[in-house]
Every structure is written in C-alpha cells, then in structure tokens.
C-alpha positions in Angstrom: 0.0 0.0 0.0 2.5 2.4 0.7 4.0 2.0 -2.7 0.8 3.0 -4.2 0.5 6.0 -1.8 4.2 7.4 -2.8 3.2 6.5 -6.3 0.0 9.3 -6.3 2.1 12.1 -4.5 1.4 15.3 -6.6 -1.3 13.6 -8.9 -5.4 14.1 -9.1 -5.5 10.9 -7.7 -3.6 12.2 -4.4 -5.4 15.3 -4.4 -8.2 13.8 -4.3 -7.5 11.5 -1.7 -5.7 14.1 0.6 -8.9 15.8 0.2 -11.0 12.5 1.7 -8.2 12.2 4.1 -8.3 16.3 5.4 -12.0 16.1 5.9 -12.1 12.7 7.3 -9.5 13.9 9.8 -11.9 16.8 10.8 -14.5 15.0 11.8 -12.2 12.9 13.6 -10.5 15.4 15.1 -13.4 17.3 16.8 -15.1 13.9 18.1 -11.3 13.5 19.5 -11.8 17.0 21.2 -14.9 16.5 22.9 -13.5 12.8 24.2 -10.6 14.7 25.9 -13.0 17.5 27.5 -16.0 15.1 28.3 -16.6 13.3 31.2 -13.1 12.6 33.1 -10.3 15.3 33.5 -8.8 16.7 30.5 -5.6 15.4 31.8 -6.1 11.7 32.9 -8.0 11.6 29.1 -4.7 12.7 27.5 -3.0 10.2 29.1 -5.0 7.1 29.3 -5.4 8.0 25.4 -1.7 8.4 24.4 -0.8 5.4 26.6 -3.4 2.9 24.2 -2.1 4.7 21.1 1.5 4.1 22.0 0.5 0.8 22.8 -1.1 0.5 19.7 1.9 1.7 17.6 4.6 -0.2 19.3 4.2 -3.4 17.6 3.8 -1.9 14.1 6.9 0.4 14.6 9.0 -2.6 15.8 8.0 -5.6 13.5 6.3 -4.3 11.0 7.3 -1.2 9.2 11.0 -0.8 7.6 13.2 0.8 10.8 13.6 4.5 10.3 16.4 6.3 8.4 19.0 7.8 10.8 18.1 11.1 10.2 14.6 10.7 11.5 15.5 10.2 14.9 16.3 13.9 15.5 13.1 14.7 13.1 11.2 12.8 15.9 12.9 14.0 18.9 11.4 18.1 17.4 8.2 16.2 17.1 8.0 14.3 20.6 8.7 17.9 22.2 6.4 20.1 19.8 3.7 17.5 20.4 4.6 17.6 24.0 3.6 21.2 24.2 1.0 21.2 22.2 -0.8 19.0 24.5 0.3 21.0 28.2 -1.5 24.0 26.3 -4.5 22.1 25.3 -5.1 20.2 28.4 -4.6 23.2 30.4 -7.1 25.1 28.1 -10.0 22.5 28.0 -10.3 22.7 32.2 -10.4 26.7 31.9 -12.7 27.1 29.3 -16.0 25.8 27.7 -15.2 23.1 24.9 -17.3 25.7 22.3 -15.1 28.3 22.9 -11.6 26.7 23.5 -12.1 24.9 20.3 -12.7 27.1 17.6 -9.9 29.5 18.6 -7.5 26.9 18.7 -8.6 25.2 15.2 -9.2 29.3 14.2 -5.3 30.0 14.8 -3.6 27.0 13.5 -4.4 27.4 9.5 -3.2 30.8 9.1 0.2 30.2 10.9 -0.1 26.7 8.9 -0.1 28.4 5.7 2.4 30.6 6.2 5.0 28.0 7.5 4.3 25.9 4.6 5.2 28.7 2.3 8.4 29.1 3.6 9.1 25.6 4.3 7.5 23.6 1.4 7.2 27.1 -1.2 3.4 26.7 -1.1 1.9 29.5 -2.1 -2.4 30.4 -2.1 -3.4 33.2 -4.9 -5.9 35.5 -4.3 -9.0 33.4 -4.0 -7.3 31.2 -1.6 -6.4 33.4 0.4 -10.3 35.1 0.5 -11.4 31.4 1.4 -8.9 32.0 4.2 -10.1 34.8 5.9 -13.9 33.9 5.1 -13.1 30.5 7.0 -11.3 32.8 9.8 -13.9 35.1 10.3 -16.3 32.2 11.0 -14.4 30.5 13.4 -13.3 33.6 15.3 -17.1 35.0 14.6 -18.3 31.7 16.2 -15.7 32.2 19.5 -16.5 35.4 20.1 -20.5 34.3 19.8 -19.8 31.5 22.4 -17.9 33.8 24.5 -20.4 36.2 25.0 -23.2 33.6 25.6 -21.5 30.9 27.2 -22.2 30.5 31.3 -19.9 27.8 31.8 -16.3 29.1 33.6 -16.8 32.4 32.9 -14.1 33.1 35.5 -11.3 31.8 33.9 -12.5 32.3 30.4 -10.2 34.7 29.4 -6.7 32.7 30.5 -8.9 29.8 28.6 -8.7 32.3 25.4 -4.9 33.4 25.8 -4.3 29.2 26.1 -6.5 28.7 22.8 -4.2 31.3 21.1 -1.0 29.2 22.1 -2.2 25.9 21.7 -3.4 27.2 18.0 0.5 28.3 17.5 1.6 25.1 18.1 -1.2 23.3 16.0 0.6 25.6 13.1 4.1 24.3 14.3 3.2 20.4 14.3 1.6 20.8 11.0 4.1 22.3 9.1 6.8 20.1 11.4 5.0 16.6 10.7 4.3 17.3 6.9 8.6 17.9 6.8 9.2 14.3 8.8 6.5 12.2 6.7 7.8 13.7 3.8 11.4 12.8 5.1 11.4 9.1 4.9 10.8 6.5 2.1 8.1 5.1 4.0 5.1 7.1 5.5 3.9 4.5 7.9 7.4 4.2 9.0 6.8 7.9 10.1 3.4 7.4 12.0 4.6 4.2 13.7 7.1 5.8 15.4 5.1 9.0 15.9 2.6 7.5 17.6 4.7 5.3 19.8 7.3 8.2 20.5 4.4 10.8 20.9 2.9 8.5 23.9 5.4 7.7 26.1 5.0 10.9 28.2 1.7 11.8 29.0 0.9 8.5 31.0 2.8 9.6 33.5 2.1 12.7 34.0 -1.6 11.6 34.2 -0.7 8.8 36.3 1.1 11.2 39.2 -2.5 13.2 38.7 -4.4 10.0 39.7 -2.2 9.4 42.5 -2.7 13.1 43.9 -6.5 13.1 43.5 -9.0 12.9 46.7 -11.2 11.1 44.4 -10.1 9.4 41.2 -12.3 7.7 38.7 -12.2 4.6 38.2 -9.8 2.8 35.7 -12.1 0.8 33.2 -14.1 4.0 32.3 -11.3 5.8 32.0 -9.1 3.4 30.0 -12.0 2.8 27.7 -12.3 6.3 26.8 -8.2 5.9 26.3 -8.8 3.3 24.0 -11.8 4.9 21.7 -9.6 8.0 21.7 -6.7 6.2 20.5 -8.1 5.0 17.5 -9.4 8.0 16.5 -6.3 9.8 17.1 -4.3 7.5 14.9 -7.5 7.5 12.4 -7.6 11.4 12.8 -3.8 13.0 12.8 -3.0 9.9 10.4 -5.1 10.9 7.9 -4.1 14.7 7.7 -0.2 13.6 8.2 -0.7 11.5 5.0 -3.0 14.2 3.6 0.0 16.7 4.1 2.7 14.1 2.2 0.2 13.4 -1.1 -0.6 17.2 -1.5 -0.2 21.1 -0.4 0.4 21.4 3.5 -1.5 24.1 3.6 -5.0 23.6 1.9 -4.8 20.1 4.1 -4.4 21.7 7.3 -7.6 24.4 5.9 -9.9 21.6 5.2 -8.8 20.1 8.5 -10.6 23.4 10.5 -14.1 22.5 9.5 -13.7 20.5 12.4 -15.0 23.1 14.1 -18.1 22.8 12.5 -18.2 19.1 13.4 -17.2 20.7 17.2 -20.1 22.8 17.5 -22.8 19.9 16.4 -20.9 17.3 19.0 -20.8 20.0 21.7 -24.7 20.3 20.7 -25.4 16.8 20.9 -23.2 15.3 23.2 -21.9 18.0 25.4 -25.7 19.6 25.3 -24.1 23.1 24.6 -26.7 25.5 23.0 -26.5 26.2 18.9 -29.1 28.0 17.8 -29.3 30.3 14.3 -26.4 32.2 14.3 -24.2 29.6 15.3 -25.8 27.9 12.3 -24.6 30.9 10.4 -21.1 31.0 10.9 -20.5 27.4 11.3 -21.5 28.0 7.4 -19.3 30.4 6.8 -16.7 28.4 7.7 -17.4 25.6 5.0 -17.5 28.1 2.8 -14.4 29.3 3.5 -12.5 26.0 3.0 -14.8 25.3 -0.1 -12.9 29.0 -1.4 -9.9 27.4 -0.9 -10.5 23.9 -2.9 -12.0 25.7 -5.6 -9.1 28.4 -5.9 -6.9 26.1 -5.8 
C-alpha cells in the first residue's frame, strides 16, 4: 500500500485522496476534542489515550514497518517535544474554558500560521481566491468564538486565560503541521513515520496523568477511564493519520484548511453530546466556515 501511496504524490489521484483524508480527519478530530474534554479530566484523558495509542503503535513500529532512516530520529525528537507542548496548552485550556469556545480558537489560529509555514518551508503559495477562502473561513471561526464567548455561562471566570491558552495551543497546531508534513515527507516510507510518531508521541503523557491519579481525593475509576483511552486512540491514529498523509500526497497548507471544518463538526458534538446550546447564528457561521474552506478547494 505504501508504494501505491508514494506512487500518487502530486497527482489528481492524491489530491483527491488528501482531500477525503483532510475532511475525514476533521471529523475525527473534533469527536477527539470533545473525548478529551468530556466526562473525566482533561488530563487523565490525555494520558490514558496516548498510553493505548503508544501501545497501539509499538508493535507496528517494531516488527512491522521498515526501521527509520537515521536522520529521523532527530526529526522525531522536534516532534515528541512540539507534540509535547502542544498538549500542556490544550489540556490546560479545556479545564479553563468551555469546549465551544476553546475549540474554535484553537482550530481558528492553527491554519493561518499553517499556511504561512508551509510557504516558507515547502514554497506553497495560495493566490488571491485562496487566500479570501482564508479569511472567510477565519472570520467564521473567530465569529463563532467570540459568539460563544459572550453567551456561554460555563467558567466564565477563567474564560479569558482559557482564550490566551487557545491562542497558544493554535501556534503550536501551526508548528506540528508544518513540522510533521517535513518528517512524513522525510522518509521512504510514510507508515514508517506514524509508527514511530505514535509510539514516541505517547510515552510521556501516561505519566504525567498517572502522578495526577495518585494526587486526586477522588479518582475515577480505571475501566471508564481506560475505555475512553482506547476509543480516543483509535481516532487519534485515524484522525492525525489521515491529515499527516494528507499533508505528504498534496499542499500542506489547503490540508491543514480543510482540517478546520472540524470546528463545525465541534459545534454539532458540543450540541449533541456535550448539550451546549446552537441556535441560528451559530448555524450561520459554522457555514461560513465551509465556505471558506470550499474558497480554498476551488481556488486552488
């Protein structure tokens, strides 16, 4: 399969399947959003999930997949700490702020800064149309923030640290991007690259979560918890596998743009799972913001 997949790079073919594989990852991402802020901490969710996925990986990256090139060790050492980050800011974020708000400031800030890395690291460049779907799928997501912000009831006390975390946790969503389109682009083999992602990316989190655990007055109990690790583990590997792969077959950037309709899929979960209120305007913008990424297929 994999010679297939490097056979399509930079055809129709791949666009179109980076294309499935973006919006596919979307709607994977945002269900993997509302897992992490759902019923148990934000942290022992993190954990419990990248413990099953590094599980998960570790046969595959050890038996199965060809053993990586030497230079992708230090490609994967950038990763395990960007990664790292990435998921402090997030965590952190999700038990300060609504799930409605959080989210589409952090999907909201990663595309533009995506775009712009990829243009300096992979000479990507959007003309003029592009660039309007851009800012047409900006202004929904930010319009649909500052909508939940001003309605929402939920943690109002901490809701503006929640925002300034958004903000950096989008920065980094820009910075693994751009970073994990350069690594699965880096070796001959792409599953080579998310083997060893996965299995690298969850070797810290556990324990972090697990000196959480110990510290609580009342922890949950394990099955729950581990269950929810395990359904989150698939549909991270299902969710940042996809837009990886998406990012190696075609343009970084209009990948990591298709990706933020997640959002959209974020506000209906938040609806129906989380019982969050959408009503018409909501509606509105969370339009606008398919549009938006519409502009930029079409452009393009």
């Amino acid at each position: 399969m994999s010679n297939w997949l490097i056979s399509i790079e930079g055809t129709d073919a791949g666009h179109s399947l980076a294309l499935v594989l973006a919006l596919l990852a979307a709607f994977l991402h945002a269900v993997f959003g509302a897992l992490q802020k759902g019923r148990h901490d934000p942290w022992l969710t993190r954990g419990a999930i990248d413990f099953c996925y590094a599980a998960i990986a570790a046969p595959f990256a050890f038996f199965v997949v060809p053993w990586p090139e030497p230079h992708m060790w230090s490609i994967f050492a950038a990763a395990f700490v960007i990664h790292l980050a990435y998921k402090l800011m997030q965590s952190w974020a999700y038990t300060k702020g609504a799930y409605t708000v959080v989210y589409p400031v952090v999907r909201g800030t990663g595309p533009l800064f995506t775009v712009i890395g990829a243009y300096f690291l992979f000479g990507e460049r959007f003309n003029l149309t592009q660039w309007a779907g851009v800012a047409t799928l900006l202004a929904g997501i930010y319009g649909l923030a500052a909508y939940n912000l001003r309605h929402v009831t939920a943690e109002r006390d901490t809701l503006n640290l929640a925002l300034l975390l958004a903000v950096i946790t989008g920065l980094f969503v820009a910075l693994y991007t751009t970073w994990d389109a350069y690594g699965i682009r880096a070796t001959a083999n792409p599953f080579t690259f998310l083997a060893w992602f996965f299995f690298i990316d969850g070797l810290f989190f556990p324990w972090l979560a697990y000196f959480r655990y110990r510290s609580m007055r009342h922890p949950p109990e394990l099955g729950p918890l581990m269950q929810r690790g395990l359904i989150g583990a698939f549909v991270a590997i299902a969710s940042f596998g996809s837009v990886m792969m998406a990012t190696r077959l075609d343009n970084v950037g209009e990948a990591a743009i298709l990706r933020e309709t997640s959002t959209v899929f974020a506000a209906l979960i938040g609806w129906l799972a989380l019982k969050e209120t959408v009503g018409p305007r909501r509606i509105a913008l969370m339009a606008l913001i398919a549009l938006g990424a519409v502009i930029v297929e079409m452009g393009g």
